[in-house]
C-alpha positions as CSV (number, residue, x, y, z in Angstrom):
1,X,-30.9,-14.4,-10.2
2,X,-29.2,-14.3,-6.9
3,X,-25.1,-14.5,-6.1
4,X,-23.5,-15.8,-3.3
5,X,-22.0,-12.5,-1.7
6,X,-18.7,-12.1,-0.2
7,X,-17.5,-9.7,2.2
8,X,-14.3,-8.8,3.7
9,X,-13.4,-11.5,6.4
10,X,-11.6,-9.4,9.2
11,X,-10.8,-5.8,10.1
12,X,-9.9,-3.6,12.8
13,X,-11.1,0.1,12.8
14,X,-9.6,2.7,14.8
15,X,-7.0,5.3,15.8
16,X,-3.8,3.6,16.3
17,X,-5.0,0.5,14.6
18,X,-1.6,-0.2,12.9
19,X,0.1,-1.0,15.4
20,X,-1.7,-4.7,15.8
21,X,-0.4,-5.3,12.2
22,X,2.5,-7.6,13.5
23,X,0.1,-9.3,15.8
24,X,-1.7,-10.3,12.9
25,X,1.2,-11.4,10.5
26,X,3.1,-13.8,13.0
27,X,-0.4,-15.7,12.8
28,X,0.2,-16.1,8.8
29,X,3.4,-16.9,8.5
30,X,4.7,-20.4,9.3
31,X,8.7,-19.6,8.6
32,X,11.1,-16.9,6.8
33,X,10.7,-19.1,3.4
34,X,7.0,-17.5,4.1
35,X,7.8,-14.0,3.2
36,X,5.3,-10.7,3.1
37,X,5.1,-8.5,0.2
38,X,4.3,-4.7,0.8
39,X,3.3,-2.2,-1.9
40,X,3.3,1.3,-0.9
41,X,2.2,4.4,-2.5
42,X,5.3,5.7,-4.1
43,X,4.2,9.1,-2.3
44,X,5.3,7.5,0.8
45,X,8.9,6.7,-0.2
46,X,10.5,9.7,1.3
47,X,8.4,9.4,4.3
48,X,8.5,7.5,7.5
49,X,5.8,5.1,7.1
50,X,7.7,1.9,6.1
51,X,10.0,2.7,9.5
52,X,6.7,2.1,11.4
53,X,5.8,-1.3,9.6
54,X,6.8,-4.8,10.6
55,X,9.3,-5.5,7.7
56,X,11.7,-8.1,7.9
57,X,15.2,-8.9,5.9
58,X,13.5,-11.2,4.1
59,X,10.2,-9.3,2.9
60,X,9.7,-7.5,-0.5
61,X,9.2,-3.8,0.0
62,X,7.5,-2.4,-4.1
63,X,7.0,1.5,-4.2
64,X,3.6,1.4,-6.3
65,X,3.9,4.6,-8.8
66,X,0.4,6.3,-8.7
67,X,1.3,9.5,-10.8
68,X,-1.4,7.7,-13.3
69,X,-3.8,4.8,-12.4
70,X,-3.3,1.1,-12.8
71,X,-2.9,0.3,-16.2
72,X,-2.3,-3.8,-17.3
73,X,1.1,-3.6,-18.4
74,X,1.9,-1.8,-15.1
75,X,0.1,-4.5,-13.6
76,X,1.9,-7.3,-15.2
77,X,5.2,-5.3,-14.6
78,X,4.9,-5.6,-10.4
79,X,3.7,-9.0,-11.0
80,X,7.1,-9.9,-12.5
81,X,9.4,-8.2,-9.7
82,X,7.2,-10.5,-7.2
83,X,7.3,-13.4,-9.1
84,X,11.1,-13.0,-9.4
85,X,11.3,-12.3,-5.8
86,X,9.5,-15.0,-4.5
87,X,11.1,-17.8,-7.0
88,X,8.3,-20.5,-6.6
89,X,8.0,-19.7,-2.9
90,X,4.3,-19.1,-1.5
91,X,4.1,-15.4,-0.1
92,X,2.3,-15.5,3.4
93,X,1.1,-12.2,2.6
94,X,0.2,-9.4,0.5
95,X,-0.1,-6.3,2.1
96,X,-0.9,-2.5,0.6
97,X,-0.8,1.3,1.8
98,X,-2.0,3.7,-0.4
99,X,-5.6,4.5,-2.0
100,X,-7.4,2.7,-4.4
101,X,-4.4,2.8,-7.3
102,X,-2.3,0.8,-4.8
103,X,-4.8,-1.3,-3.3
104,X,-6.2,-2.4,-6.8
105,X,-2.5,-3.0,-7.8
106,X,-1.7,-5.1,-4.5
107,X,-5.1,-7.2,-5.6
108,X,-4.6,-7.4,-9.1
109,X,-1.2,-9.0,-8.9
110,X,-2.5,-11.7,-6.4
111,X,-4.6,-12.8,-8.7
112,X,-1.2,-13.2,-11.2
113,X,0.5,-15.0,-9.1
114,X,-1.8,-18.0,-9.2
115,X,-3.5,-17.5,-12.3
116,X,-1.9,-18.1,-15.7
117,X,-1.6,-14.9,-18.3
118,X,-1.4,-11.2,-17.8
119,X,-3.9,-8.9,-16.4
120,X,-5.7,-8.1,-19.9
121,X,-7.0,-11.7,-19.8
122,X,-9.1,-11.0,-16.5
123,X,-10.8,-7.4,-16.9
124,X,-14.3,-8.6,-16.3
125,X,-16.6,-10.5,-14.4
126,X,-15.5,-13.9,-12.2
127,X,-12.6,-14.4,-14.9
128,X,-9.8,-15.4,-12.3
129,X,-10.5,-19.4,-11.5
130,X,-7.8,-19.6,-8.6
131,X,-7.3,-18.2,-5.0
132,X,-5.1,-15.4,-4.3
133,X,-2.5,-15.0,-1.7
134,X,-3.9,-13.8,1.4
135,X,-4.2,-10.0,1.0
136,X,-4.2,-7.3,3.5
137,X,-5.3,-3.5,3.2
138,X,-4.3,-0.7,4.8
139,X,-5.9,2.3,3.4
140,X,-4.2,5.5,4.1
141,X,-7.1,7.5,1.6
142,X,-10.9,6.9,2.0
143,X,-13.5,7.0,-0.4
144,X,-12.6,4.2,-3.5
145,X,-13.8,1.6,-1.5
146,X,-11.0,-0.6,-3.2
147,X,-10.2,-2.5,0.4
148,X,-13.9,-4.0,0.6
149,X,-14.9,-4.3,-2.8
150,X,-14.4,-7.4,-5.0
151,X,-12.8,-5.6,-8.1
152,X,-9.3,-4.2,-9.1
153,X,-9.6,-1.5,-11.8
154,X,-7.2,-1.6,-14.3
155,X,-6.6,0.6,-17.6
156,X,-6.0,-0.8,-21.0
157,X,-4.6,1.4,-22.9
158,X,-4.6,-1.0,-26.1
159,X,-8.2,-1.3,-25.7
160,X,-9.4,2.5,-24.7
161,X,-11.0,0.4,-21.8
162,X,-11.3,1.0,-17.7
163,X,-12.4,-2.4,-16.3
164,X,-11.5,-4.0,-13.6
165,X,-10.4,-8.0,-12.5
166,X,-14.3,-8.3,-10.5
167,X,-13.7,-11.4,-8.8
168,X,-14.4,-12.9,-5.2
169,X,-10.7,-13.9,-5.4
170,X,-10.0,-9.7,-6.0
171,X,-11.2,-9.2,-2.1
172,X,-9.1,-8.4,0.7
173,X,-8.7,-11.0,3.4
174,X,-7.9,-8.2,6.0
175,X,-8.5,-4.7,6.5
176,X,-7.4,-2.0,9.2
177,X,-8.9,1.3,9.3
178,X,-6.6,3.7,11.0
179,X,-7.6,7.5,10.2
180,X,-4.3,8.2,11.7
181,X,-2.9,7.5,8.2
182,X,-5.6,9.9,6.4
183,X,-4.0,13.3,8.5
184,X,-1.9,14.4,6.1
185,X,-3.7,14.0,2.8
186,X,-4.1,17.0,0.7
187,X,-6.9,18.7,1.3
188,X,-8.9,18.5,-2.5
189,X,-7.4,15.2,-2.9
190,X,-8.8,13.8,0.1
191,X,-12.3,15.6,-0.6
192,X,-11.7,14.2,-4.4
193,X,-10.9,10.5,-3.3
194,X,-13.8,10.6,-0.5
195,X,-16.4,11.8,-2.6
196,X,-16.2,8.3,-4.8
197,X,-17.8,6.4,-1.9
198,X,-21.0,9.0,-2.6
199,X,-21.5,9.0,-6.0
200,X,-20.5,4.9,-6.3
201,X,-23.7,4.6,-3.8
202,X,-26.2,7.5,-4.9
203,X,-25.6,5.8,-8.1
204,X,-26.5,2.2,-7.2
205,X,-29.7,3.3,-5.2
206,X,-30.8,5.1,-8.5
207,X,-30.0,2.6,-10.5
208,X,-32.4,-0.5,-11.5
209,X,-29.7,-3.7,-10.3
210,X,-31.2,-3.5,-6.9
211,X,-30.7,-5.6,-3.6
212,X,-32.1,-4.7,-0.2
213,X,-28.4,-5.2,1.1
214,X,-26.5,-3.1,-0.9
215,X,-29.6,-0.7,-0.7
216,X,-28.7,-0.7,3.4
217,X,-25.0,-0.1,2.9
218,X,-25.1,2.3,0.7
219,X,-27.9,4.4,2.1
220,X,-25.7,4.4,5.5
221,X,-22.4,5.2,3.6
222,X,-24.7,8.4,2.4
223,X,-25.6,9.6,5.5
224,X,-21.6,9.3,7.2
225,X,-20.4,11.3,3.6
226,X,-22.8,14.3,4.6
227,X,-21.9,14.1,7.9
228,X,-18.1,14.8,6.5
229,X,-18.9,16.7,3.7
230,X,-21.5,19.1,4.9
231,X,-19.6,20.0,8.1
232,X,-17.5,22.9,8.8
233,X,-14.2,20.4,9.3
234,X,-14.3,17.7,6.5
235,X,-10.9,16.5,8.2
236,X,-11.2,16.4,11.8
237,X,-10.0,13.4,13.4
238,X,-13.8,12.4,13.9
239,X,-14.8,13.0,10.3
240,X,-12.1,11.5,8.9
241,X,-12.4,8.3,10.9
242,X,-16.5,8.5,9.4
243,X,-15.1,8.9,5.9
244,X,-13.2,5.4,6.5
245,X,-16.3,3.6,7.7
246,X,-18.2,5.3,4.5
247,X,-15.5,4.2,2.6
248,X,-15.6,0.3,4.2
249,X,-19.3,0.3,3.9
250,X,-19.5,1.9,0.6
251,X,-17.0,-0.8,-0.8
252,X,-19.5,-3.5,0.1
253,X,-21.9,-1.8,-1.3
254,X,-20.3,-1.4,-4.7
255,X,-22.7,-3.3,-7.3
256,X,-23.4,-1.5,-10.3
257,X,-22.7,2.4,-10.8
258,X,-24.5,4.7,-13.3
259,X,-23.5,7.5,-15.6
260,X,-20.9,9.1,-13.3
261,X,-18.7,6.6,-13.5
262,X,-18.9,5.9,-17.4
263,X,-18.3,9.5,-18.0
264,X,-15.3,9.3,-15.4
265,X,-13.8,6.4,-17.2
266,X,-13.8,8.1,-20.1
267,X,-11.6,11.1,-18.8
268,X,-9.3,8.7,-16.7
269,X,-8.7,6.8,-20.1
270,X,-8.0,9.9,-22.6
271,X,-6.8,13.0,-19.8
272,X,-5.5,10.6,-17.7
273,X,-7.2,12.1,-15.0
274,X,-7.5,10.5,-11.6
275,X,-11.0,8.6,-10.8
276,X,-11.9,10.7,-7.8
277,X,-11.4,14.1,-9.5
278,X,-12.6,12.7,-13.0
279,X,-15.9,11.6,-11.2
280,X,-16.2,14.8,-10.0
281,X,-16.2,16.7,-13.2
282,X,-18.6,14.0,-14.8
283,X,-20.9,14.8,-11.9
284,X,-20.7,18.8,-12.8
285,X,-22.3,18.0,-16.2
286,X,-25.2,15.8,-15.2
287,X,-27.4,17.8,-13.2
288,X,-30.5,16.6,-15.8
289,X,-29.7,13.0,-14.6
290,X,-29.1,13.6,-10.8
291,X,-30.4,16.9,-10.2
292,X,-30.8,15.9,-6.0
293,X,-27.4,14.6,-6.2
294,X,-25.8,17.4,-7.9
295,X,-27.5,19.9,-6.1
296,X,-26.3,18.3,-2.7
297,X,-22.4,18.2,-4.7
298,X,-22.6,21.8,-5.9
299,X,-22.5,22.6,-1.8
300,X,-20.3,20.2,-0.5
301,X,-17.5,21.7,-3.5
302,X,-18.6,24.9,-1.4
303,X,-18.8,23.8,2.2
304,X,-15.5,23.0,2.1
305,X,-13.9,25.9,-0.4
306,X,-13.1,22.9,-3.2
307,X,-12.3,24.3,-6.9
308,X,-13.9,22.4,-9.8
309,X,-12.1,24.8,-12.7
310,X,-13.8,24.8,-16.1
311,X,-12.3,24.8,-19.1
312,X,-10.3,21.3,-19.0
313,X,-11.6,20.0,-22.7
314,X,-11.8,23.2,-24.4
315,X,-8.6,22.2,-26.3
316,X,-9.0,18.9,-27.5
317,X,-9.2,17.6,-30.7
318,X,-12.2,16.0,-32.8
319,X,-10.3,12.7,-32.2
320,X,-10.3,13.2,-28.6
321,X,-13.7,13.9,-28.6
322,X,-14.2,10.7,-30.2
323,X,-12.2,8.9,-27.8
324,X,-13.9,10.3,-24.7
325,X,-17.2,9.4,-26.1
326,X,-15.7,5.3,-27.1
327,X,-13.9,5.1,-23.2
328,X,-17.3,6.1,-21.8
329,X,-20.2,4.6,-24.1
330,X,-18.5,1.0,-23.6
331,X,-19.5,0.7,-20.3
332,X,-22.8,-0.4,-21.0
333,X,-23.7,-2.3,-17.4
334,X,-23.8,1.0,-15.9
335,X,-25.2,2.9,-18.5
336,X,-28.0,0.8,-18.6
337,X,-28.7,0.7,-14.8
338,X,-29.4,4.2,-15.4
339,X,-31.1,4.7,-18.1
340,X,-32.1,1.4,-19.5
341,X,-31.6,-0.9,-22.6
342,X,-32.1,1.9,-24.7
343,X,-29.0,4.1,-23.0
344,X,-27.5,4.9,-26.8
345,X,-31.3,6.5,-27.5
346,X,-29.7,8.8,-24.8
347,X,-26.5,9.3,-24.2
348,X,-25.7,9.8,-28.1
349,X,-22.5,10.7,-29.4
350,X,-23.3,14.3,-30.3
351,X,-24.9,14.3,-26.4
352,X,-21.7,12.6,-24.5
353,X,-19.4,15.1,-26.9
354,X,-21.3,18.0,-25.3
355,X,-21.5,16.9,-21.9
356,X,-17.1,17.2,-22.1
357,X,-17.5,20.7,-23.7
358,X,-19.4,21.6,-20.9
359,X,-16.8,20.3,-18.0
């Protein structure tokens, strides 16, 4: 079977990139009854960032809270404060700052505002039937690969499921790559967040869903992450303006993932631990399945003096266990990339259950 594959239809890439933002709104928006809608980290509320964007009196300005990931009734609850907002007008724009929490947020609620329902009714594959608003991203964290990939991940807490609205509608129209935003990330958190664009591509080139494509995007993707990740300054202005084309490149490239992200679902859905770091510890505990890849992790966590501390499930109940093991076994696409039809043969309960001792 082959899909028709859709890619991110403009971007701009490099230092200072931001600043053509306005040039490229006044070519979206007809009139003021036309109005923009910006989400923004909520780490960025107390910071000068939204000084420095084109707003106007007549914009919507929504401060995305990204303590924990996107869950649907978070989802559903921006959706209503745009809908309210907008009051049957047509938004020229969607725009989003942040990392992948915000920008799947920012995509997810596009996709509400032309489709009927809430976003339970879409976790899944080429579920949303109508066009989106035009949507623009502005990453200001690299590695998720959120602002070129066609899904926005979304938490269901009623369900115990991670699964995201994977959709040609999901994409971004627009994308600017300034690593000026990236400077003052956190250190682990920006090796935590830029490690996903790694593992999301070592993943698909091990896997058995194969094109020659996605092979080329995410083999280059590779080679930029050691570049960052095996030098002596993971956040110099060069490397971090590499980790935003890995990132970009490693969006596209985003077909189906393995066991690292299964396992990583698992803890984002019971610890409510975020993606980057959770795929990190599900990594740590699967040498047997990657052993080049986790080899080539174990140094970059030491290249560039990361902590990985054990001990986070020693705690947990038998019922946690349990739910660990349901939030990660249901993802069976992945799974099955991996390890094939027979991935329960494998990952067993009693095996999964020890792998989250182990972390």
């Amino acid at each position: 079977m082959y899909r028709n594959a859709k890619n991110v239809g403009y971007y701009l890439i490099g230092s200072g990139s931001l600043a053509q933002l306005e040039g490229v709104l006044a070519k979206l928006k007809p009139s003021q009854a036309n109005p923009c809608i910006y989400f923004l980290d909520h780490f960025f509320e107390h910071q000068d960032l939204a000084s420095r964007l084109p707003l106007q009196p007549h914009d919507l300005l929504i401060y995305v809270d990204t303590t924990d990931e996107p869950t649907t009734d978070g989802v559903d609850h921006y959706r209503d404060q745009a809908k309210a907002f907008l009051d049957g007008r047509s938004p020229a724009a969607l725009l989003a700052f942040g990392g992948g929490s915000t920008m799947d947020t920012c995509k997810c609620v596009g996709n509400l505002l032309t489709n009927p329902g809430n976003s339970c009714d879409y976790q899944g594959w080429d579920l949303v039937q109508h066009a989106a608003p035009y949507k623009i991203a502005v990453p200001t964290l690299s590695g998720t690969g959120s602002e070129t990939s066609r899904t926005g991940i979304v938490m269901n807490q009623a369900k115990n499921l991670k699964l995201g609205m994977n959709s040609d509608f999901t994409m971004f129209d627009q994308v600017i790559l300034d690593p000026d935003l990236t400077a003052s990330v956190p250190r682990n958190q920006y090796f935590y967040t830029g490690i996903d664009t790694y593992m999301h591509c070592f993943e698909s080139l091990t896997g058995s869903y194969r094109n020659v494509i996605v092979d080329a995007l995410a083999e280059k993707a590779i080679d930029l992450c050691k570049r960052v990740f095996l030098s002596d300054d993971m956040m110099s202005p060069d490397k971090r303006e590499l980790l935003m084309i890995a990132s970009f490149l490693g969006g596209m490239a985003a077909g189906f993932v393995g066991t690292v992200h299964p396992i990583s679902a698992g803890l984002s859905m019971v610890l409510h631990m975020h993606h980057g770091l959770a795929n990190c510890y599900a990594l740590s505990v699967q040498e047997d399945i990657y052993p080049e890849q986790y080899k080539e992790f174990m140094t970059m966590l030491e290249k560039q003096k990361i902590a990985l501390p054990k001990g986070i499930c020693k705690d947990l109940t038998e019922e946690q266990y349990t739910a660990l093991y349901e939030g990660s076994i249901v993802h069976e696409k992945p799974l099955s990339n991996r390890l094939g039809p027979n991935f329960k043969q494998i990952f067993t309960k009693d095996n999964v259950i020890k792998r989250f001792q182990q972390m």
